[in-house]
LUMTI-722423 format. One line per field, with one value per residue (C-alpha): x, y, z; residue in three letters. Coordinates in Angstrom, 2 decimals, m for minus. Each point is the difference from the previous one (the first is absolute). Layout:
! residues N
x: X  ...
y: Y  ...
z: Z  ...
res: Ala  ...
This chain:
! residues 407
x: 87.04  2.08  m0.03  1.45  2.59  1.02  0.32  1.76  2.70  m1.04  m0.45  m0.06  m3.28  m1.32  0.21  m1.88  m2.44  m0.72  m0.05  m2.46  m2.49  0.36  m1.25  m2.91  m1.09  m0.40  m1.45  m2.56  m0.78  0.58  1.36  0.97  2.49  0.87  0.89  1.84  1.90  1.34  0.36  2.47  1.85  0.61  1.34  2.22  1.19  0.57  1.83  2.36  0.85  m1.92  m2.26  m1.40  m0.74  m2.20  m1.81  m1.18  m1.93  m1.25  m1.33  m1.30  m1.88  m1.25  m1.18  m1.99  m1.19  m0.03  m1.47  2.98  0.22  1.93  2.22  0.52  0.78  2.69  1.50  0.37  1.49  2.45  1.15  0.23  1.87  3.09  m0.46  1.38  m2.97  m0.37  m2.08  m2.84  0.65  m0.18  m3.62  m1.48  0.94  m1.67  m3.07  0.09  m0.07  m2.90  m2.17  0.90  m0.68  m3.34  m0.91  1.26  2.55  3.04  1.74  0.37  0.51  2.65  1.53  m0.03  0.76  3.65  0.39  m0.74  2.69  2.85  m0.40  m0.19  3.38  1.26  m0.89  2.50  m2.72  1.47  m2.19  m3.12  1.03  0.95  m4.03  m1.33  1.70  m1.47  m3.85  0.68  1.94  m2.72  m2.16  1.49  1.12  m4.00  0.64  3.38  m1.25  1.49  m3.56  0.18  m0.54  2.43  0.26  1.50  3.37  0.57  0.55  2.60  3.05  0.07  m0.72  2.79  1.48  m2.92  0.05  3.81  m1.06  m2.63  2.43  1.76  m3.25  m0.98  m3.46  0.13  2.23  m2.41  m2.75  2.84  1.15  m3.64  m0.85  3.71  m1.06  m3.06  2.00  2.90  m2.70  m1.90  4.15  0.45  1.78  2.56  0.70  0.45  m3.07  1.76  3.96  0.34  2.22  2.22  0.71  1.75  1.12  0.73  2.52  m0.66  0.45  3.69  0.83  m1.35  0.31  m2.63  1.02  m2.04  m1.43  3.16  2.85  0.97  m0.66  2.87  m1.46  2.11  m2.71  0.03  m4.10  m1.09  m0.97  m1.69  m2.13  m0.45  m1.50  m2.17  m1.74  0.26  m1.91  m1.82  m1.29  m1.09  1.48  1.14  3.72  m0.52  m1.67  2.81  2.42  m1.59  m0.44  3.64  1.63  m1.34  3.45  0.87  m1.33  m2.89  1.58  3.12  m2.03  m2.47  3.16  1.48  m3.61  0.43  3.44  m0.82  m2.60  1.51  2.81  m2.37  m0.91  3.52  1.49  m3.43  m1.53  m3.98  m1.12  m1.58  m3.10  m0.42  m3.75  m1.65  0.45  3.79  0.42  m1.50  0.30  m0.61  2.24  m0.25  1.48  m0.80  m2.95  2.37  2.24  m0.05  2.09  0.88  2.04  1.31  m2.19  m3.27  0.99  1.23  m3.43  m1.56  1.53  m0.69  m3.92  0.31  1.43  3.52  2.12  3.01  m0.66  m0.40  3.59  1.48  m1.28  1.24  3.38  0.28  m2.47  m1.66  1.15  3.24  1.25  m3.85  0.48  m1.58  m2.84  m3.73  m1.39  2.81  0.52  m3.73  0.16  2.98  m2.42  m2.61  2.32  1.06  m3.02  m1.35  3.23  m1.45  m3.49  0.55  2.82  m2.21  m2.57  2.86  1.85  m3.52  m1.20  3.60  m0.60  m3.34  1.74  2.86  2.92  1.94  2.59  m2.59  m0.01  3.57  0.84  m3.01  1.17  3.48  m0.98  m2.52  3.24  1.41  m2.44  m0.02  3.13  m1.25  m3.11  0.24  m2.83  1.01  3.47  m2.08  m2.01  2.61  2.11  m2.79  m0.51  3.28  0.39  m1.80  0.86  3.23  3.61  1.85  2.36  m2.73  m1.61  2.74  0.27  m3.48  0.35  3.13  m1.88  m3.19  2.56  1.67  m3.82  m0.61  3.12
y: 94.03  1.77  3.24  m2.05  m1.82  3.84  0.89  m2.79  1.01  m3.34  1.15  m3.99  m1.11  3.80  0.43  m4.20  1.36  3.05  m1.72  m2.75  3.43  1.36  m3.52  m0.93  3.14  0.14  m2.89  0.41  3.69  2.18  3.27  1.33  m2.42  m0.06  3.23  m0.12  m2.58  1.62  3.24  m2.29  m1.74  3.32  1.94  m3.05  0.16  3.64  m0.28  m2.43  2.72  m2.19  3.05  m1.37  m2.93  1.81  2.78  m2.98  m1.24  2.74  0.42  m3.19  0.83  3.34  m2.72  m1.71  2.72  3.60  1.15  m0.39  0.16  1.92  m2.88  m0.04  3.72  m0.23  m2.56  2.26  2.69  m1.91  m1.39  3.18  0.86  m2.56  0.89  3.48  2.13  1.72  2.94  m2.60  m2.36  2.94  0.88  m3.15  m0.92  3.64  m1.38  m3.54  1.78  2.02  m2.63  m2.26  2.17  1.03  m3.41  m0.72  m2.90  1.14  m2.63  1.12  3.48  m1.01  m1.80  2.52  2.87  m1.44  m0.62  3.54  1.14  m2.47  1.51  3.53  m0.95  m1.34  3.13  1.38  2.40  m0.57  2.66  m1.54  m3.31  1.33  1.13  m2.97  m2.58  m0.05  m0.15  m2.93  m2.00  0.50  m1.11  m3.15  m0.71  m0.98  m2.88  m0.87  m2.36  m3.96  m0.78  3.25  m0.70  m1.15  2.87  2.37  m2.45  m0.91  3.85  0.38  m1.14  2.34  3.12  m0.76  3.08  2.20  m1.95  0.79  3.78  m0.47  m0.60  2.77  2.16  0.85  0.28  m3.14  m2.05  m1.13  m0.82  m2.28  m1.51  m1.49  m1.27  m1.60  m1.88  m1.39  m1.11  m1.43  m2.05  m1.44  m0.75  m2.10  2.43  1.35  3.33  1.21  m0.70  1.80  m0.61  m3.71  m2.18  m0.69  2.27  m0.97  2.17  m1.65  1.68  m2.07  3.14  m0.46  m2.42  m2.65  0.43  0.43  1.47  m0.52  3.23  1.72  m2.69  m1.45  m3.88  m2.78  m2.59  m2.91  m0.49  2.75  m0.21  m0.32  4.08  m0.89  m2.80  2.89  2.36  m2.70  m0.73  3.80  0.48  m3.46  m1.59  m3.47  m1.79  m3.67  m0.83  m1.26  3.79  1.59  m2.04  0.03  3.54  0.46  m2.64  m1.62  m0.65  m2.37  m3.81  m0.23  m2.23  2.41  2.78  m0.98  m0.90  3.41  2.55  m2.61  0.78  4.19  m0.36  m2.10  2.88  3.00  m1.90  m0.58  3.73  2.12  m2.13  m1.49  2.30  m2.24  m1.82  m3.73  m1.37  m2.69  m3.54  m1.77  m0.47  3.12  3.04  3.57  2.77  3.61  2.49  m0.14  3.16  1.13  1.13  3.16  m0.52  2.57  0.44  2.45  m1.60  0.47  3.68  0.96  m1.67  2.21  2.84  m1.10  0.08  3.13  1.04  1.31  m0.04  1.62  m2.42  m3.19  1.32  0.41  m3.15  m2.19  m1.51  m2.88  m2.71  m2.26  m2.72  0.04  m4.02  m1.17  0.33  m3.18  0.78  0.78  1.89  1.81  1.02  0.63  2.32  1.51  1.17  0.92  2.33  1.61  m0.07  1.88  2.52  0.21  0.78  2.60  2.07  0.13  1.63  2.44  0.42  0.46  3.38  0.91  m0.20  1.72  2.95  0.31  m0.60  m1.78  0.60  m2.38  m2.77  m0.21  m0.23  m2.76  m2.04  m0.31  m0.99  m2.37  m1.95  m0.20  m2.87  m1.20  0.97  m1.73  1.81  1.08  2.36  1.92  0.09  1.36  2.65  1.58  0.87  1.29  2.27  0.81  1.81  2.82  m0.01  m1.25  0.77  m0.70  m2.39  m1.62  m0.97  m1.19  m1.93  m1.21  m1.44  m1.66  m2.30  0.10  m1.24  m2.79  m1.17  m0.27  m2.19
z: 111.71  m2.80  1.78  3.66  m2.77  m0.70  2.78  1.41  m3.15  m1.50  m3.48  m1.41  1.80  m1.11  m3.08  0.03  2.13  m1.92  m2.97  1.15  1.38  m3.43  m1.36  2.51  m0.70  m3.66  0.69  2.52  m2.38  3.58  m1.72  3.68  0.98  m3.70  0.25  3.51  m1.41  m2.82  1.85  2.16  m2.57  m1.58  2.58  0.94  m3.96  0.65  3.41  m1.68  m2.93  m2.69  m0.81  m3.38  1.55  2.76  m2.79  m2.36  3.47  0.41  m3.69  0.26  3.25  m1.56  m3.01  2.29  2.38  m1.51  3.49  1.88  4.05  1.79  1.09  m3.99  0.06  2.71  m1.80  m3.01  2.54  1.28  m3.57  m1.29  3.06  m0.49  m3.60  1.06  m1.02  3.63  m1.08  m1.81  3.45  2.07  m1.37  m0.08  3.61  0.86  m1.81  1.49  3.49  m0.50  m1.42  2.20  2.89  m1.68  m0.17  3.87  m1.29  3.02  m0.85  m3.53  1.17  2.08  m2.42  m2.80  2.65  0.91  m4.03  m0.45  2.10  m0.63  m3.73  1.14  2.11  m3.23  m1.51  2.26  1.43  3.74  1.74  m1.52  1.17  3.13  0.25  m1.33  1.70  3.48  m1.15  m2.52  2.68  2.53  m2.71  m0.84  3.71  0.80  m2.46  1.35  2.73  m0.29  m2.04  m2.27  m3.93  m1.68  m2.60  1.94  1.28  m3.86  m0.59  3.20  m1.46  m2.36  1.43  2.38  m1.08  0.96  3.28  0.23  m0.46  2.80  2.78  m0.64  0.15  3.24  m0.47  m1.70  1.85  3.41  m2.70  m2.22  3.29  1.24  m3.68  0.00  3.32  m0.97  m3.00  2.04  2.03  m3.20  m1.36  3.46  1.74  m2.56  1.29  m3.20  m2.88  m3.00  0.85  m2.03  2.29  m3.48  m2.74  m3.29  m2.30  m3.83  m2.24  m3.38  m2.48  m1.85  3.36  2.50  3.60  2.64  3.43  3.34  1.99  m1.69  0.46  m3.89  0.29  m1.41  m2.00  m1.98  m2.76  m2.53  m0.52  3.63  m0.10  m3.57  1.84  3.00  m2.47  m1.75  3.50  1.11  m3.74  m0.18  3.55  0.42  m2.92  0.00  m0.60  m3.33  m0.89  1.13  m1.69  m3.38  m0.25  1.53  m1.44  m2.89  m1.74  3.18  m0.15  1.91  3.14  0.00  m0.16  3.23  1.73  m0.66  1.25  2.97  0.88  m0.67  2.51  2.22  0.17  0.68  2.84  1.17  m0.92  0.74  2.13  m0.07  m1.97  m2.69  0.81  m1.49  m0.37  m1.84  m0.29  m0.09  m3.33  m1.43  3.17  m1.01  1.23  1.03  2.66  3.48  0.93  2.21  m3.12  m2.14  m3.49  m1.95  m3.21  m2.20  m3.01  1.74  0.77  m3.57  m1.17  2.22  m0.93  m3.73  0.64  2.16  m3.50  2.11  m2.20  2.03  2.38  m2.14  m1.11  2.95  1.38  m3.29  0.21  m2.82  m1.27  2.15  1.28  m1.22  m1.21  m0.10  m3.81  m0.51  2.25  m2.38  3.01  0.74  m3.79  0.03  3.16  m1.70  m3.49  3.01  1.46  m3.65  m0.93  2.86  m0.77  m2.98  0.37  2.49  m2.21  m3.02  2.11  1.11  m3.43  m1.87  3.08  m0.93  m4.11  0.29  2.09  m2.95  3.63  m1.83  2.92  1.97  m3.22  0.22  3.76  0.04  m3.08  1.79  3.93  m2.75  m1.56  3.54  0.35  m3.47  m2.09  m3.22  m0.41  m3.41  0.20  2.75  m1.02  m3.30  1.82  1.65  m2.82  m1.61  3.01  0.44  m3.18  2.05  3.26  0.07  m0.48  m2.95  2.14  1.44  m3.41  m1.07  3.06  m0.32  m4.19  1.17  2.38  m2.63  m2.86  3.00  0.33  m3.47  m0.12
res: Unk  Unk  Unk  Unk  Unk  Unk  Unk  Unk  Unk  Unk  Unk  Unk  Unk  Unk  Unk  Unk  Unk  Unk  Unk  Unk  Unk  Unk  Unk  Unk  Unk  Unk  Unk  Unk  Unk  Unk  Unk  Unk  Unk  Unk  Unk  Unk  Unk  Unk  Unk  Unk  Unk  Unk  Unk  Unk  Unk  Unk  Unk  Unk  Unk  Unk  Unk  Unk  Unk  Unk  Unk  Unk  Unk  Unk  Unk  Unk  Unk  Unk  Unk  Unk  Unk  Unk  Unk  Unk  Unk  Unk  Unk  Unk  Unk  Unk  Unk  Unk  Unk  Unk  Unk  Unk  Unk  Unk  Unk  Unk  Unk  Unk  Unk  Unk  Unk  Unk  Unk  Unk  Unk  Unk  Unk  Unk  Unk  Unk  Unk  Unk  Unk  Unk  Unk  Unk  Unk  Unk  Unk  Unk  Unk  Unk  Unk  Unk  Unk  Unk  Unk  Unk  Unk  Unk  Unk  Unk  Unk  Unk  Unk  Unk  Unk  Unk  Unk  Unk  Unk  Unk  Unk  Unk  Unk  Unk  Unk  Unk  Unk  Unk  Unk  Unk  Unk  Unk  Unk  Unk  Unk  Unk  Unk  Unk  Unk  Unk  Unk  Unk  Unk  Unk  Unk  Unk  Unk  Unk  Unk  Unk  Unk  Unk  Unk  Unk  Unk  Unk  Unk  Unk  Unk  Unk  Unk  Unk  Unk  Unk  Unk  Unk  Unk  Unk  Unk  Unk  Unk  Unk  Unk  Unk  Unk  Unk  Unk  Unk  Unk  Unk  Unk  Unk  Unk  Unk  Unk  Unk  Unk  Unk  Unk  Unk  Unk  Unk  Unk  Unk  Unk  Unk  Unk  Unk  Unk  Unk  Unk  Unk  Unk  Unk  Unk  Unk  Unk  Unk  Unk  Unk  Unk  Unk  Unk  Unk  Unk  Unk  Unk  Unk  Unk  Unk  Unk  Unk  Unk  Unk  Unk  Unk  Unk  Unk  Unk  Unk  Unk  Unk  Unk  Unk  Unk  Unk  Unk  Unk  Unk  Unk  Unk  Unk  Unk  Unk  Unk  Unk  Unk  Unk  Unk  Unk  Unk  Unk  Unk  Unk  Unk  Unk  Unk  Unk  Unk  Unk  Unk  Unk  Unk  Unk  Unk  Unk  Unk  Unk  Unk  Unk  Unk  Unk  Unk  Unk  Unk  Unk  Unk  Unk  Unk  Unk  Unk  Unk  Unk  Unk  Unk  Unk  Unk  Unk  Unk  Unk  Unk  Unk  Unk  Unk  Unk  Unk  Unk  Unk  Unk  Unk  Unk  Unk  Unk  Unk  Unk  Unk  Unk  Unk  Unk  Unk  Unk  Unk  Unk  Unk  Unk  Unk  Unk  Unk  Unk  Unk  Unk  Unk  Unk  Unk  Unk  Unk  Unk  Unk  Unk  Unk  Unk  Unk  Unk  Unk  Unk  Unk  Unk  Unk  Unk  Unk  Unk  Unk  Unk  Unk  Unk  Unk  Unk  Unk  Unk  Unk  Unk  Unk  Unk  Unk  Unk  Unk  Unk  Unk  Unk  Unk  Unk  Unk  Unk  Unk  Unk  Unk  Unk  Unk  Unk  Unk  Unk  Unk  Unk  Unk  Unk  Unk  Unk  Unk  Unk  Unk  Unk  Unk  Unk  Unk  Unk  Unk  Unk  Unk  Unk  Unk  Unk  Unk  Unk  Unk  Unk  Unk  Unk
């Protein structure tokens, strides 16, 4: 049932389901489903960019199963995979798809197979994908019938993009286009499986607007793309969730008046994209499965754990959530984000230290205060580096804004 909720984009009713597997059984002592379970949980942790979330599972299934399956192995693949270690992803796949073609598990073959190549694609080894591609499709396309296991449709959303390569490959393409049917005809006839019907793009960093399949969307609330993100982020939450981590300065009727009017107008200026469930007085919501939402937060946290940081710079434009100052979770996700900044520059700035670049220490400690202005410490570190690798103007340029912050 939790993997049909996925699948059916109804993350609410998943991650209950899910939940309730990991619980029945812990307590029925079944270590396999135990460990399918958490293997699921995880990679859904990991799909949504909460990658700490999805490693301590995955301790905690090691913890109670040092013999781990393969199922447990891909799982580690694919983490380390969105993680952005594509060599360590690349060789684990490799080894998933000889064991599990030693052990005759096709399905798991298959599985691992198209994994293998999506990274090698991402490794921006084109020819090798190019020679790949066709035996992993034909591969998974045995499994693609209406009744195929589940595990392989949670994984085609996101290798859209290999798919996108596919039909431009002719000896991929005819193989792409039967898989694609069979798809369509388990969809209901949608001609197209991976093309959502609705895409919504969020722009919450230093602004709010939202635009629909490229067209920028006018709203009259200021917060209705903050209450966009929080379901984008946060699916299947009551109104009285949404307002008190949104809202918590408002009084509580004024405050379950105002999430109803937001999502009363994304349904007049977008359209039905939000789904309501649940009883009257208490209904959950979340978007439609016929919806992709993205957001420039979700990629620069990407990019963060992908530890990118020219691209978590170019794809920062202010703090989140601009106006939501009153907002704990949106402070919160704020500290997440530095925090995250953080964690992956002192990685950087300490390979930089140990090589003596202090070039490298400098340009890192500045695109660093781009994100946080008033961190002393970096503020600190750069001067000191500066006294060897930079010019005189620019260290004097650098203890003027040291002195400002110490003021």
């Amino acid at each position: 049932m939790a993997q049909l909720h996925l699948l059916q984009g109804d993350q609410g009713s998943f991650r209950h389901e899910i939940q309730r597997a990991v619980e029945l059984s812990e307590e029925a002592g079944d270590l396999s489903m135990l460990e399918m379970s958490l293997s699921l949980l995880a990679d859904y942790h990991s799909r949504m960019g909460e990658h700490q979330q999805a490693l301590k599972l995955m301790l905690r299934m090691h913890a109670l199963r040092p013999t781990s399956s393969l199922t447990t192995h891909l799982t580690e693949a694919l983490l380390a995979r969105r993680r952005g270690d594509l060599h360590g992803a690349y060789r684990m796949f490799s080894a998933i798809v000889a064991a599990a073609t030693a052990q005759n598990n096709a399905l798991l073959s298959a599985r691992a197979g198209l994994q293998l190549v999506y990274t090698v694609y991402l490794m921006r080894d084109y020819e090798k994908t190019r020679e790949l591609l066709p035996e992993a499709l034909n591969a998974v396309l045995r499994f693609g019938t209406p009744g195929g296991p589940l595990d392989l449709r949670s994984d085609f959303d996101e290798l859209s993009e290999l798919f996108a390569f596919a039909e431009m490959e002719p000896q991929s393409a005819p193989v792409l286009a039967s898989l694609l049917a069979q798809g369509a005809e388990y969809a209901g006839g949608s001609a197209d499986l991976l093309s959502p019907a609705v895409h919504l793009e969020l722009l919450v960093l230093g602004q709010q607007m939202a635009l629909k399949d490229g067209v920028p969307l006018n709203f009259s609330l200021k917060n209705t793309v903050g209450v966009m993100l929080y379901l984008a982020l946060y699916p299947g939450r009551t109104r009285r969730e949404i307002q008190l981590d949104l809202f918590p300065d408002k009084d509580d009727k004024e405050a379950g008046n105002y999430v109803r009017k937001c999502i009363a107008e994304i349904g007049k200026v977008v359209g039905p994209v939000v789904v309501q469930e649940g009883p009257h007085n208490a209904p959950t919501y979340q978007y439609s499965p016929k919806v992709s939402v993205s957001s420039d937060y979700q990629l620069l946290r990407t990019r963060l754990a992908q530890e990118n940081l020219p691209g978590a710079v170019a794809a920062y434009r202010g703090e989140l959530l601009p106006g939501l100052d009153d907002s704990e979770w949106v402070v919160n996700l704020r500290e997440e984000m530095l925090s995250s900044v953080r964690a992956t520059l002192n990685g950087l700035i300490q390979e930089a230290q140990e090589r003596s670049d202090h070039a490298r220490v400098v340009l890192l400690c500045t695109q660093g205060l781009k994100f946080d202005p008033d961190d002393f410490e970096l503020a600190e570190i750069r001067l000191e580096s500066a006294r060897f690798a930079s010019t005189a103007q620019e260290q004097a340029r650098f203890r003027s804004e040291f002195k400002r912050r110490l003021n």
